[in-house]
Backbone as CSV, one residue per row, in Angstrom:
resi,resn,N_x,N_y,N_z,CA_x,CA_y,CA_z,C_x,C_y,C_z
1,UNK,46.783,223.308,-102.717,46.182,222.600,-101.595,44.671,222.741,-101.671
2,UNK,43.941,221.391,-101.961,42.131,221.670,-101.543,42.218,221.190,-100.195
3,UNK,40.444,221.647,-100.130,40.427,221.554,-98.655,39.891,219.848,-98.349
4,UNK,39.183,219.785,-97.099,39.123,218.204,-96.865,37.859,217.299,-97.441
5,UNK,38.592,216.622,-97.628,37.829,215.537,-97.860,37.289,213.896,-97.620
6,UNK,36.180,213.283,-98.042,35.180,212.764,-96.857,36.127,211.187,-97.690
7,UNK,36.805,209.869,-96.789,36.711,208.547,-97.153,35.618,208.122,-97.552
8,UNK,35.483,207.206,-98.096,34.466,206.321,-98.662,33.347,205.571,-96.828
9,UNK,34.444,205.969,-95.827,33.478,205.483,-94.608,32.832,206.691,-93.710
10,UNK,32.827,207.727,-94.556,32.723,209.162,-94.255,33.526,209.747,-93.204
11,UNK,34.761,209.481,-93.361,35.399,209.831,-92.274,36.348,211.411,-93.004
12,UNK,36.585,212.733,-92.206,36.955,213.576,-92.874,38.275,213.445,-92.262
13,UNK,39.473,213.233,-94.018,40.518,213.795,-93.934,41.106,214.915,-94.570
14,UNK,42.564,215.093,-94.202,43.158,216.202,-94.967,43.992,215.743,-96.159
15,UNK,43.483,216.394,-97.191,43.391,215.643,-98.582,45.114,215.695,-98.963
16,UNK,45.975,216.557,-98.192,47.560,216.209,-98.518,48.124,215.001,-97.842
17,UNK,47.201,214.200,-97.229,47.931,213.536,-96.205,46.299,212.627,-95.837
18,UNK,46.168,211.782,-96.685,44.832,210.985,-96.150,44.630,209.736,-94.855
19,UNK,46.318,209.710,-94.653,45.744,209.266,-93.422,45.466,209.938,-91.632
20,UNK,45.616,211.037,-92.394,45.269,212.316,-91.348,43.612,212.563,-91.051
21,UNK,43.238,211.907,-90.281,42.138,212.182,-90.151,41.972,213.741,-89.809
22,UNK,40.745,214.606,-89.599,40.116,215.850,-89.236,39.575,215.667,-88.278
23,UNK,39.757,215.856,-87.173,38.725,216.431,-86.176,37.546,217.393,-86.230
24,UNK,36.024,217.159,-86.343,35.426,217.911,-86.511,35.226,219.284,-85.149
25,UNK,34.404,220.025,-85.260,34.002,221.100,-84.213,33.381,220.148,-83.057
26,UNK,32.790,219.833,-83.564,31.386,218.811,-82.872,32.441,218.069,-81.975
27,UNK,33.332,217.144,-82.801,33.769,216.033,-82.202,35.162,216.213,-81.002
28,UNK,35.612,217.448,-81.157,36.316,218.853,-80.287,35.843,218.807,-78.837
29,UNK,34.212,219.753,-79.348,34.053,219.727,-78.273,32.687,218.595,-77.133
30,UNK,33.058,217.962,-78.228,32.526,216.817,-76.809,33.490,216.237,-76.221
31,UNK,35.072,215.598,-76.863,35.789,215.875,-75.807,36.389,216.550,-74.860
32,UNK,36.268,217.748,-75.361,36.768,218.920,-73.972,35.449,218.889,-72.191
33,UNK,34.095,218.599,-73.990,33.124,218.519,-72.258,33.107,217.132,-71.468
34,UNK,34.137,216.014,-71.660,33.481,215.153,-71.183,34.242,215.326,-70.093
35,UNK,33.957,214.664,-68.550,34.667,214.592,-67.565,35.100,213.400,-67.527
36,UNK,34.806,212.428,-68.144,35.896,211.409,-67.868,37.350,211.612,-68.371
37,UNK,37.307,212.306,-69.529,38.470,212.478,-70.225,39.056,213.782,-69.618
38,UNK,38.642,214.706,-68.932,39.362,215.682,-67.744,39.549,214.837,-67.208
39,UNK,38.955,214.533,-66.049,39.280,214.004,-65.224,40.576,212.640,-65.346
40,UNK,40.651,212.460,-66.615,41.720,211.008,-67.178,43.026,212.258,-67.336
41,UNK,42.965,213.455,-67.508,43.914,214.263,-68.566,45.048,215.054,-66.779
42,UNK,43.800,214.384,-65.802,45.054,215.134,-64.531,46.079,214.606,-64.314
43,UNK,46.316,213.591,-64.533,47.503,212.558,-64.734,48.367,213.054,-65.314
44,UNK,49.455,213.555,-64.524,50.424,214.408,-65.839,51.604,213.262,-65.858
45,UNK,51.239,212.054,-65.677,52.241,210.944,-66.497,51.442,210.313,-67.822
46,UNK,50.156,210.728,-67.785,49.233,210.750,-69.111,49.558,211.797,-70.088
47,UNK,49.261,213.037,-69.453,49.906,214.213,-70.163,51.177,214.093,-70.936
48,UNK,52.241,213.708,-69.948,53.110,213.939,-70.713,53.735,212.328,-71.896
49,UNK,52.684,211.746,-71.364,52.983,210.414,-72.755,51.928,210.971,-73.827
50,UNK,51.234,212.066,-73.924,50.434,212.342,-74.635,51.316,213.587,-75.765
51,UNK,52.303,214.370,-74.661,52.558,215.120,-75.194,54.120,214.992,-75.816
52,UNK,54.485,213.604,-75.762,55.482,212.608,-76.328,55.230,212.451,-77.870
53,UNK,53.973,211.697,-77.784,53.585,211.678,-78.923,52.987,212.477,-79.743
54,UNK,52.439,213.881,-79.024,52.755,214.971,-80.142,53.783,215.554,-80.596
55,UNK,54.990,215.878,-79.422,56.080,216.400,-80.061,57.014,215.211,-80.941
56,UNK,56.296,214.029,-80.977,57.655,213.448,-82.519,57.478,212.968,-83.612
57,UNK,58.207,213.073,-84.129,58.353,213.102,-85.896,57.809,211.998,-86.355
58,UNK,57.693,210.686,-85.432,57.009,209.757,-86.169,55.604,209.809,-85.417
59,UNK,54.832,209.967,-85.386,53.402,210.304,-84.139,52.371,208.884,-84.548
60,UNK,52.332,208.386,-85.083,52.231,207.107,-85.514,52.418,206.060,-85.073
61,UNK,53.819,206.287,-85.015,54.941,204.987,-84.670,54.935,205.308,-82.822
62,UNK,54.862,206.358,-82.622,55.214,206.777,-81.086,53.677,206.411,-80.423
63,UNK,52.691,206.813,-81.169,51.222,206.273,-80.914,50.951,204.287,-80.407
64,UNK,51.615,203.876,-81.750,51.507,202.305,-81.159,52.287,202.110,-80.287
65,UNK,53.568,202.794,-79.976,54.446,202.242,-78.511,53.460,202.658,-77.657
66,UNK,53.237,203.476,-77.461,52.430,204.015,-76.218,51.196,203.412,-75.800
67,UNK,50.262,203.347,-77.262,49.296,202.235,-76.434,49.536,201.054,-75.856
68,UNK,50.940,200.722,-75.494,50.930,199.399,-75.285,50.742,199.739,-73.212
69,UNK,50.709,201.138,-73.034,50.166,201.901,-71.829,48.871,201.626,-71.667
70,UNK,48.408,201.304,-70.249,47.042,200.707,-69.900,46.331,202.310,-69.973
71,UNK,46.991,202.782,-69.186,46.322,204.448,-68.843,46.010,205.499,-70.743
72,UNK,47.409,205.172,-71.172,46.767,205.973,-72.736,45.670,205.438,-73.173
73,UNK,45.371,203.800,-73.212,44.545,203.310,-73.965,43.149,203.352,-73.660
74,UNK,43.116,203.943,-72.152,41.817,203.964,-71.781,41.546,205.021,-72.118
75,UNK,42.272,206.875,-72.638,41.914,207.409,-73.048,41.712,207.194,-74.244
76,UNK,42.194,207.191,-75.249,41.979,206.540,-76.250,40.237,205.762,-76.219
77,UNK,39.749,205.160,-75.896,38.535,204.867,-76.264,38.041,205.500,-75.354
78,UNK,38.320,206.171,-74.224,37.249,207.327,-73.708,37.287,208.336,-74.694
79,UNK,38.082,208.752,-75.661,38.030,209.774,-76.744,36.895,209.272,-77.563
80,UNK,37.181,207.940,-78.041,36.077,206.895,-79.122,35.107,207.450,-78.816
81,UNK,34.680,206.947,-77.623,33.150,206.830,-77.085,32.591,208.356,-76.941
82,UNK,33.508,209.415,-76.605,32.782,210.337,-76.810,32.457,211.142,-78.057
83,UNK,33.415,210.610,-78.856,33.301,211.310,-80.438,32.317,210.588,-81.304
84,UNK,31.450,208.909,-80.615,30.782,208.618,-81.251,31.747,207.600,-82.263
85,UNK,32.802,207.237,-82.040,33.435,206.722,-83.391,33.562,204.772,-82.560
86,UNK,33.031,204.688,-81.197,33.135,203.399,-80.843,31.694,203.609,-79.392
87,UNK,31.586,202.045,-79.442,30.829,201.846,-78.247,31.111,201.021,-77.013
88,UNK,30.375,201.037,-76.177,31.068,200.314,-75.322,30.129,198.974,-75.079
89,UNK,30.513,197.780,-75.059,30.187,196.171,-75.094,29.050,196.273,-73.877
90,UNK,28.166,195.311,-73.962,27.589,194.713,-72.770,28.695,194.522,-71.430
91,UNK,30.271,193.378,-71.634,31.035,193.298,-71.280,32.216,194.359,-70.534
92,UNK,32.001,195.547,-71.308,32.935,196.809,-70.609,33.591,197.037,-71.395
93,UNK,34.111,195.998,-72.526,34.730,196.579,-73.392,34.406,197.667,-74.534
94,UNK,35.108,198.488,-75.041,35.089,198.693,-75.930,35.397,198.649,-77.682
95,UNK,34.052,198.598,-78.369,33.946,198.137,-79.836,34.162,199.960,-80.755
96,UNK,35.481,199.738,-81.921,35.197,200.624,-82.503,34.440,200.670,-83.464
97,UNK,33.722,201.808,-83.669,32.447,201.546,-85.235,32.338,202.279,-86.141
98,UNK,33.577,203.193,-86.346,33.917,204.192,-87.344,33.306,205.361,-86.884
């Protein structure tokens, strides 16, 4: 096993499994500090569609059912926006930008 390594869009994965992205330190803890994403995480019908899709075997496959959830998806780019990996539109929406 080596350790991780960077895509061609500098994105760090884990080199047994490249479509595993890495979470950096940095990118950790700016979501723990943000309060929108506390404040999104008291929802324990969020929680526990969150923690759906960690406990199963396909996390992927259980990921696209779930976003089809208004409430996951807004975490989901409240995660983006704070990790820096999307922005948010003139419009409100949000654009991802690697």
């Amino acid at each position: 096993m080596s350790g991780p390594s960077f895509r061609p869009d500098g994105v760090l994965v884990d080199p047994d499994d490249p479509n595993r992205v890495i979470v950096t330190d940095e990118e950790h803890l700016a979501v723990r500090r943000s309060p929108t994403i506390r404040k999104m995480l008291a929802s324990a019908r969020l929680r526990r569609c969150v923690g759906f899709i960690d406990g199963s075997d396909n996390r992927a496959a259980a990921l696209e059912r779930a976003m089809l959830n208004p409430e996951l998806r807004a975490l989901v780019d409240e995660v983006l926006l704070a990790t820096g990996k999307a922005r948010r539109r003139p419009d409100g929406s949000v654009e991802f930008t690697g």
